[in-house]
C-alpha positions in Angstrom: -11.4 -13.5 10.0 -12.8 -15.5 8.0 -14.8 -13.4 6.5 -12.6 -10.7 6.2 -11.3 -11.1 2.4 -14.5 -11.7 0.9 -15.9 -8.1 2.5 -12.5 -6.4 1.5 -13.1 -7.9 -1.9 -16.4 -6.5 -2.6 -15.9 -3.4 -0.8 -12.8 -2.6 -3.5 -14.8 -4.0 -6.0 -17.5 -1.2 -5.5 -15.2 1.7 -5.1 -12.5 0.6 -7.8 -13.9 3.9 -10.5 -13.9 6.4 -7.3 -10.9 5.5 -5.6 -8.4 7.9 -6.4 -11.5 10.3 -6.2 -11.7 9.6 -2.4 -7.8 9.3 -1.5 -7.6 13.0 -2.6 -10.8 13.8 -0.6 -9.8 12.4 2.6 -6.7 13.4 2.4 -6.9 16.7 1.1 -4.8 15.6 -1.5 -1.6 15.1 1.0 -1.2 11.7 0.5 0.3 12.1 -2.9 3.2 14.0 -0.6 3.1 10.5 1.5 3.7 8.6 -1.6 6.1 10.3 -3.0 8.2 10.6 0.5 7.8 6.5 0.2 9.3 6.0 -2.7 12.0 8.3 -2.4 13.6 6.2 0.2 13.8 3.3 -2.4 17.8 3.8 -3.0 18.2 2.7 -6.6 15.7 2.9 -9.4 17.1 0.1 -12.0 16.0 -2.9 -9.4 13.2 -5.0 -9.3 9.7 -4.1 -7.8 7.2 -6.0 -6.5 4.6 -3.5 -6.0 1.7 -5.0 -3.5 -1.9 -4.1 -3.5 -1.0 -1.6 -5.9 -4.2 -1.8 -8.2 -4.0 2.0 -9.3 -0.7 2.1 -10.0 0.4 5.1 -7.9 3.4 3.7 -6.4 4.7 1.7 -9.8 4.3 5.1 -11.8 6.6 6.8 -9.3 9.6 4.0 -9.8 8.6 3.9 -13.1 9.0 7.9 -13.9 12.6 7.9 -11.5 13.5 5.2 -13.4 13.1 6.6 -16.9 14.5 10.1 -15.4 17.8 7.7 -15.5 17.1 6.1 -18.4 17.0 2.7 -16.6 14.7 0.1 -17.4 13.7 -1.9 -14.0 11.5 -4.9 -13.9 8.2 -3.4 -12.3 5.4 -5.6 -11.2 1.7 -4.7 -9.4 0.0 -7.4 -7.9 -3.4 -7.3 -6.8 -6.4 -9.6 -5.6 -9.1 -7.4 -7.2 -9.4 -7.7 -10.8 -11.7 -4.4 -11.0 -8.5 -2.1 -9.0 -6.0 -3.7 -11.5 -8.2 -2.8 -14.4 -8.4 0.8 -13.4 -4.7 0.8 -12.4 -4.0 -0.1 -16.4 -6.2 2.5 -17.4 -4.7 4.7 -15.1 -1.0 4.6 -16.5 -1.8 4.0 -20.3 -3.9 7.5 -20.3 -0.6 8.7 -18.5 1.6 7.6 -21.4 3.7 4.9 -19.1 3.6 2.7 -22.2 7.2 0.5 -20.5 5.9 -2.8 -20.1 4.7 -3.1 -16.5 2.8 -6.8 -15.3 -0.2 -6.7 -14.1 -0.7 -10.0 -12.1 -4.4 -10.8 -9.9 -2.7 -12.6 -6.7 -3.1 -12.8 -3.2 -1.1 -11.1 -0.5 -0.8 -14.3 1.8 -0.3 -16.8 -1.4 1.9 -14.8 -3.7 2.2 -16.2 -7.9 6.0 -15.7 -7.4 8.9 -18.0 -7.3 11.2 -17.2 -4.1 14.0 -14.5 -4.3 11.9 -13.1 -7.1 12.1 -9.4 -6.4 14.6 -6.8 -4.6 12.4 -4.7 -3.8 8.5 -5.4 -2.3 6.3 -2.2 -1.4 3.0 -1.9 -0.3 0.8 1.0 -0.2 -2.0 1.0 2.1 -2.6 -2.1 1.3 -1.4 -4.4 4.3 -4.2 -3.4 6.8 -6.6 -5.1 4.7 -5.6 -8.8 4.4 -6.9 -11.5 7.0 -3.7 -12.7 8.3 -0.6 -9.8 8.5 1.9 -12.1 9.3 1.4 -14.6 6.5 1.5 -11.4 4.0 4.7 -10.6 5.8 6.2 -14.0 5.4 4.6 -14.4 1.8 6.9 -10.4 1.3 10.1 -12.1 3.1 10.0 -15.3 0.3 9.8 -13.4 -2.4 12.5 -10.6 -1.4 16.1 -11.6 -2.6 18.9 -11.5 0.1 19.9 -7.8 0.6 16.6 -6.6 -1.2 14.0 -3.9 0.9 10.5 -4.5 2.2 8.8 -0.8 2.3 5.1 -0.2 4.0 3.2 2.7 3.5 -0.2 2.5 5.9 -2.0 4.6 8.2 -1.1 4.2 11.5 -1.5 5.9 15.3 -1.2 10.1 15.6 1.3 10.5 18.1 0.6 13.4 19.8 -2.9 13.6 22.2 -4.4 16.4 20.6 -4.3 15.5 17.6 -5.5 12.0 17.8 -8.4 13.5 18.8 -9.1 16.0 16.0 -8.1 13.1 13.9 -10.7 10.8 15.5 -13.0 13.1 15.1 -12.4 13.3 11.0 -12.6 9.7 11.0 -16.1 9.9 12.4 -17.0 11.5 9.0 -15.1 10.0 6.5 -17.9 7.4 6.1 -20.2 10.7 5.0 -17.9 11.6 2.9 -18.0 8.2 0.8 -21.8 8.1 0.8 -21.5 11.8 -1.0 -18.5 10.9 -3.1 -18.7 7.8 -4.0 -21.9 6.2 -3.1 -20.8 3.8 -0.3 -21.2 4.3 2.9 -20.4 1.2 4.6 -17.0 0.8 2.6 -15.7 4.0 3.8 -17.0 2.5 7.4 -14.6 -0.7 7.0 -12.3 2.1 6.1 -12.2 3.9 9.4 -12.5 0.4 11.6 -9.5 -1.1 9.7 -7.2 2.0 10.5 -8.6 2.1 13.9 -7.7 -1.4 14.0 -4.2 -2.0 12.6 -1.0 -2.2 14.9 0.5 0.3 16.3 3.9 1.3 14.9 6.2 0.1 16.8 3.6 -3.1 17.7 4.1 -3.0 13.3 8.0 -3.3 13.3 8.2 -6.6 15.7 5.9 -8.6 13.5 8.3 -7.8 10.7 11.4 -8.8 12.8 9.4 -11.8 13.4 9.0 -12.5 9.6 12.6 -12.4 9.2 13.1 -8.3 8.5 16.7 -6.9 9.9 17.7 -3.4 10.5 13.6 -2.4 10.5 12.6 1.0 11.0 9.8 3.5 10.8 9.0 7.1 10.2 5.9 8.5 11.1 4.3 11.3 8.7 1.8 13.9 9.6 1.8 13.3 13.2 1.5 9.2 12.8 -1.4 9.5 10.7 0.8 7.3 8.8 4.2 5.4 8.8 6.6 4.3 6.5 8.3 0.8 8.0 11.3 -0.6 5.8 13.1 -3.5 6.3 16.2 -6.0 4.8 16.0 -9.4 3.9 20.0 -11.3 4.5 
């Protein structure tokens, strides 16, 4: 544990330039179709954002391009503890002409730089599975939400059906491979693999958020449970 965030720390550190590189690897490029299921269920595009762990930007450029197509002008924040995924995250949206004024704040996940009732919406993206302590993030998302706002989590989770889980197992076992060939790193791609293996179950997933406070939480699993979308309401 405690050791945990200065590994994840250096690890992002070292893959910041080949990140997106690697998501569309992996994924065979479906987890732009994830992202953009995610943020479809955000219900109205002139609100807030708090948008956690979200260094590259891909989930505040998708509020931010609903947003414009309804010529609204939300306040969108990405907050992230590595300085090197924020830096290519600005990059990232400037070369994609997203020129509205969107913070870019370094901060913590368990410690958050935010008053309380800051935000109506909080999302993370993939994001949750890598801080030391889950709950604390989750209490840290529950301050900062204002009553009635949305908590929306986009990780990878369990495959739900047998056969599958083992064909995806299997892919796991070379995903490290793939980042020594990609993007030079090896072990990073490692921690990748352990930390999915690791993280809750979904349903394991949903009670910790009841316990931080969360009402009327759901999930929906995508592409057999190789990931799940969990949402949740602040009162």
């Amino acid at each position: 544990m405690k050791d945990k965030a200065t590994l994840v720390k250096n690890i992002f550190s070292s893959v910041a330039s080949n990140y997106d590189l690697m998501n569309n690897v992996m994924s065979l490029g479906v987890h732009h179709l994830w992202k953009d299921k995610f943020i479809e269920l955000l219900p109205d595009y002139s609100k807030s954002l708090l948008d956690v762990a979200g260094g590259t930007g891909d989930i505040a450029s998708r509020y931010y391009k609903k947003a414009k197509a309804r010529r609204l002008e939300p306040q969108i924040t990405i907050c992230d503890i590595n300085p090197e995924m924020i830096k290519v995250g600005r990059d990232k949206l400037i070369d994609n002409n997203i020129l509205y004024p969107i913070d870019f704040i370094v901060g913590d996940a368990q410690k958050l730089p935010f008053d309380d009732m800051s935000y109506d919406y909080y999302t993370i993206s993939f994001g949750i599975r890598n801080v030391t302590d889950i709950s604390l993030a989750l209490s840290e998302a529950y301050r900062v939400i204002k009553p009635g706002g949305k908590f929306m989590c986009l990780e990878f989770s369990h495959p739900t059906n047998a056969c599958f889980a083992k064909i995806y197992d299997s892919y796991s076992n070379l995903i490290p491979f793939i980042g020594e060939v990609v993007a030079g790193n090896k072990e990073a791609y490692k921690y990748l693999v352990d930390s999915i293996r690791a993280f809750p179950k979904q349903e394991t997933f949903a009670s910790m958020m009841r316990d931080a406070g969360f009402v009327h939480v759901e999930y929906q699993n995508l592409t057999n449970g190789v990931v799940a979308i969990h949402c949740g309401y602040k009162i």
